[in-house]
C-alpha positions in Angstrom: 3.9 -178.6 -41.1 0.3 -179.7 -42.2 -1.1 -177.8 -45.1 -4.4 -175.9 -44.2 -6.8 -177.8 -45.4 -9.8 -175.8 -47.9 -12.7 -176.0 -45.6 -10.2 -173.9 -42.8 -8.8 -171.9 -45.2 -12.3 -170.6 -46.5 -13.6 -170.4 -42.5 -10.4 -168.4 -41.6 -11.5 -166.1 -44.8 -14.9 -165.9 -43.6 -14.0 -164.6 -40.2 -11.9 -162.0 -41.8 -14.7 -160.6 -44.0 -17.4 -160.8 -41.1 -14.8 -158.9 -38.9 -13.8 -156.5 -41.8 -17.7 -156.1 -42.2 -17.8 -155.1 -38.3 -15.9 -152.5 -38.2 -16.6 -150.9 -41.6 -20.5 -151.3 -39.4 -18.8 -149.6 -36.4 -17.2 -146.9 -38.6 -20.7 -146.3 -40.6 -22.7 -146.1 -37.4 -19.8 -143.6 -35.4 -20.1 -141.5 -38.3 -23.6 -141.3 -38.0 -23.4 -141.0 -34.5 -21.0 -137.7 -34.8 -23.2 -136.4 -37.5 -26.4 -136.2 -34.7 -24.6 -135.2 -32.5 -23.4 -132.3 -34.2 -24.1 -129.1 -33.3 -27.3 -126.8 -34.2 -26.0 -124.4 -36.9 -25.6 -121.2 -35.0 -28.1 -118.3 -35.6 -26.9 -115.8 -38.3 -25.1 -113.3 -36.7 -26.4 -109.7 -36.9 -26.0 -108.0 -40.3 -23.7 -105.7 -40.0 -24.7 -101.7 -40.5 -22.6 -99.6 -42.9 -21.8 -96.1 -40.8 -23.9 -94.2 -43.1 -27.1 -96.2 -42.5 -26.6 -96.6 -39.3 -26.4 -92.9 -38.5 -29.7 -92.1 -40.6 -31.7 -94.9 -39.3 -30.7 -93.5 -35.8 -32.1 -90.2 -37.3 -35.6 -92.0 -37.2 -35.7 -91.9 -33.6 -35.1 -88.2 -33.7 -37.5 -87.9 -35.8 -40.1 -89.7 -34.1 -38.8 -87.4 -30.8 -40.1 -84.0 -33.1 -43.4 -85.8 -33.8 -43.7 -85.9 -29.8 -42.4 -82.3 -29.2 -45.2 -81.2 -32.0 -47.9 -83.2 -30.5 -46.9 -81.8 -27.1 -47.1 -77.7 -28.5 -50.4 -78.8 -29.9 -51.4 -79.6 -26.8 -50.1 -76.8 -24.9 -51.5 -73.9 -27.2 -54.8 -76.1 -27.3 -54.7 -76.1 -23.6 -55.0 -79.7 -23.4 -54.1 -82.2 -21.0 -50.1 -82.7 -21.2 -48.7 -85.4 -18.5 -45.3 -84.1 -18.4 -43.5 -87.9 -18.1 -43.7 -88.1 -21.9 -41.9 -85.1 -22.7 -39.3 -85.8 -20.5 -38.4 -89.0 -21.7 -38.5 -88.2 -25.0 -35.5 -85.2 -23.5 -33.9 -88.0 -21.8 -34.1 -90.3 -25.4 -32.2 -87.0 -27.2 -29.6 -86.8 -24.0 -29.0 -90.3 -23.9 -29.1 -91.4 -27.5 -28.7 -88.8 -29.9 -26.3 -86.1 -27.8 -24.3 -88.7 -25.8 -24.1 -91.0 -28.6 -25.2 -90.2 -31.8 -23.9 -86.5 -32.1 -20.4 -87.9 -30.1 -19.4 -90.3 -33.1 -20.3 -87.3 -35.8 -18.1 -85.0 -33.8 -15.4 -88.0 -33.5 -15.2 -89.5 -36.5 -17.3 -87.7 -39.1 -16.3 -83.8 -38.6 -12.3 -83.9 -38.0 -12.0 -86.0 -41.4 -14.2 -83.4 -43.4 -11.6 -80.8 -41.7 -8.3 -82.1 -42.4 -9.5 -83.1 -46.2 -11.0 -79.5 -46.4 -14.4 -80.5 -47.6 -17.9 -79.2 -46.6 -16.1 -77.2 -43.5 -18.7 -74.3 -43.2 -21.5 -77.3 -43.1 -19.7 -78.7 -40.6 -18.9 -75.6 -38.6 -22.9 -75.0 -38.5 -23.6 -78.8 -37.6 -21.2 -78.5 -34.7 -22.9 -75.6 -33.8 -26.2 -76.5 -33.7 -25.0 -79.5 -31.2 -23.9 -77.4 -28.9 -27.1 -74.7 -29.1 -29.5 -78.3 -29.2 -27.6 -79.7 -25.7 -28.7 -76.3 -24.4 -32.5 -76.8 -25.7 -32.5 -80.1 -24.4 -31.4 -79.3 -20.7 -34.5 -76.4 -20.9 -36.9 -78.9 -22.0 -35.9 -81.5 -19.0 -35.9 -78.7 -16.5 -39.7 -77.5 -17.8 -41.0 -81.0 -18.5 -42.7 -81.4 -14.7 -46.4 -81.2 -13.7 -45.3 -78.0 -12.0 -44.1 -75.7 -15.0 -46.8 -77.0 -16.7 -49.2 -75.7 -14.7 -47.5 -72.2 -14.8 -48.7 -70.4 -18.0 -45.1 -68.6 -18.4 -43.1 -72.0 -17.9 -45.6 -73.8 -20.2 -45.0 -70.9 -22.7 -41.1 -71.2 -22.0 -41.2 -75.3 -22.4 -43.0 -75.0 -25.7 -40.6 -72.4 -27.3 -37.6 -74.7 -26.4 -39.5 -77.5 -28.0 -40.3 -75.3 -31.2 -36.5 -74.2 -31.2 -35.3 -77.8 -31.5 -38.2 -78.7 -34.2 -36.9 -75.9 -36.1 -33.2 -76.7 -35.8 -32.9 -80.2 -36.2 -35.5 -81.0 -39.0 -33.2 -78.8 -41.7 -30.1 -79.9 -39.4 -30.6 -83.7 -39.9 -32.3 -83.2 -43.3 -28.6 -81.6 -44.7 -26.6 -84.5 -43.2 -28.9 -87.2 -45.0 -28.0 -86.0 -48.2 -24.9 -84.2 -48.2 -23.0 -84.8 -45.1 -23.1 -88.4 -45.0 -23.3 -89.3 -48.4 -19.7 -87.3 -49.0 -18.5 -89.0 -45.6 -19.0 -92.5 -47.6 -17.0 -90.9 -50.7 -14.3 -89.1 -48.8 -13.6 -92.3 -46.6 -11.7 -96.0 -48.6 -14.1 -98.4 -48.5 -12.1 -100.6 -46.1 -11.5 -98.1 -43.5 -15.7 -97.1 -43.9 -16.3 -100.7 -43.2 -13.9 -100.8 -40.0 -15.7 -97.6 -38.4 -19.2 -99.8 -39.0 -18.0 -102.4 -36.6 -15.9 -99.2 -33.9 -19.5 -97.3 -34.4 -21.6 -101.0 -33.2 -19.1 -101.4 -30.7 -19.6 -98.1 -29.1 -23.5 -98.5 -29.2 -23.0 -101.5 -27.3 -20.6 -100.0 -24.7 -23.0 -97.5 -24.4 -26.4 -98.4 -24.1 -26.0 -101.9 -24.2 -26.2 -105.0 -26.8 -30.2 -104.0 -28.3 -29.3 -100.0 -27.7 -31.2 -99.1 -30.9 -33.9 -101.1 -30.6 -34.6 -100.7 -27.0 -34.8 -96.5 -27.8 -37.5 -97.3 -30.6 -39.4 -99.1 -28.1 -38.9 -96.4 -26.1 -40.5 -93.9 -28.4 -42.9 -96.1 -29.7 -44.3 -96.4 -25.7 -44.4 -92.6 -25.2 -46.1 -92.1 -28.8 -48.7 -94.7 -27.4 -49.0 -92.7 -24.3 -49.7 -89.3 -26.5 -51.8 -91.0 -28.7 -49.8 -90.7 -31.9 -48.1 -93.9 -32.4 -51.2 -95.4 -35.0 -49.5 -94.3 -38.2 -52.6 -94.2 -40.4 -54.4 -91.1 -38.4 -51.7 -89.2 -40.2 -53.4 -90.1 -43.6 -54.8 -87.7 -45.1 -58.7 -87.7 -46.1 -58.9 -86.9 -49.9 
């Protein structure tokens, strides 16, 4: 067998290196063909809402529901105009969001636990009272809340002493689980099982009233404080 001569051997070591350059070139440009075509980075999922805050924030839309019942019994004993659609969606807001919801995870998850560790039972006795006397406010104010009883002096004196009742009661009644219920719920419950009831108490919202529940009720209220003319926040300012 002939010996190779030089000039072959170096051509044969040539091809090798332009081939070995070839498909290190092929591997370079596939890895910079999978890094564009890489997915977009996914948004940031939602922050998730410790029980606590979650139940006050939904609080706000209470509140915002007594700032239209009080702009409502200033109409009524101003004998202003009062279209009756506002005040019944803002009933249909408490049924919907605070009574069916809201009030449904306190009695659930938030009252038995203060019960069976023995703490702040009397408060909780009253709370769960005032649920049940508020459901009964609520239906009034839905039955009265129509051009028809408005018109009536009686039934417009009836709608805005169920209005005043639930002012009454839930201002102190919310106010009390702000800063003791709820901030003894967060001590009395271990912090994994507090962070497990965040993501049963987002689930339910969702089951409920659907993936934006929260935000679509403070659109809700925002659109009947619009309608009453209450929703500009700096008329409430006071002029000093």
């Amino acid at each position: 067998m002939s010996t190779p001569s030089i000039e072959s051997t170096r051509r044969r070591f040539l091809g090798l290196a332009l081939g070995t350059g070839a498909a290190a070139g092929l591997l370079v440009s596939g890895s910079a063909s999978a890094v564009t075509a890489e997915p977009e980075p996914k948004k940031k999922e939602e922050e998730e809402v410790a029980p606590g805050e979650d139940l006050m924030r939904e609080h706000g839309v209470l509140k915002r529901v007594l700032l239209v019942y009080g702009e409502a019994i200033r109409r009524i004993d101003a004998r202003a105009d009062l279209p009756p659609e506002p005040v019944a969606d803002a009933a249909r807001i408490i049924h919907d969001f605070i009574e069916e919801y809201h009030e449904k995870l306190e009695e659930d998850q938030l009252f038995p636990r203060f019960r069976k560790a023995n703490r702040l039972v009397e408060l909780v006795d009253v709370l769960d009272q005032q649920h049940k006397a508020g459901r009964k406010v609520t239906a009034e104010i839905s039955r009265l809340a129509t051009a028809k009883a408005l018109r009536d002096p009686d039934q417009s004196r009836r709608l805005r002493t169920a209005m005043d009742q639930f002012i009454r009661m839930y201002a102190p009644h919310e106010a009390r689980e702000d800063t003791v219920l709820f901030p003894a719920f967060r001590e009395l419950v271990p912090g994994h099982e507090y962070d497990a009831l965040g993501e049963e108490f987002e689930k339910k919202e969702h089951q409920l009233l659907g993936e934006d529940g929260f935000e679509r009720m403070v659109d809700r209220v925002a659109s009947i404080e619009k309608t009453l003319g209450i929703y500009d926040l700096s008329q409430f300012t006071p002029r000093v």
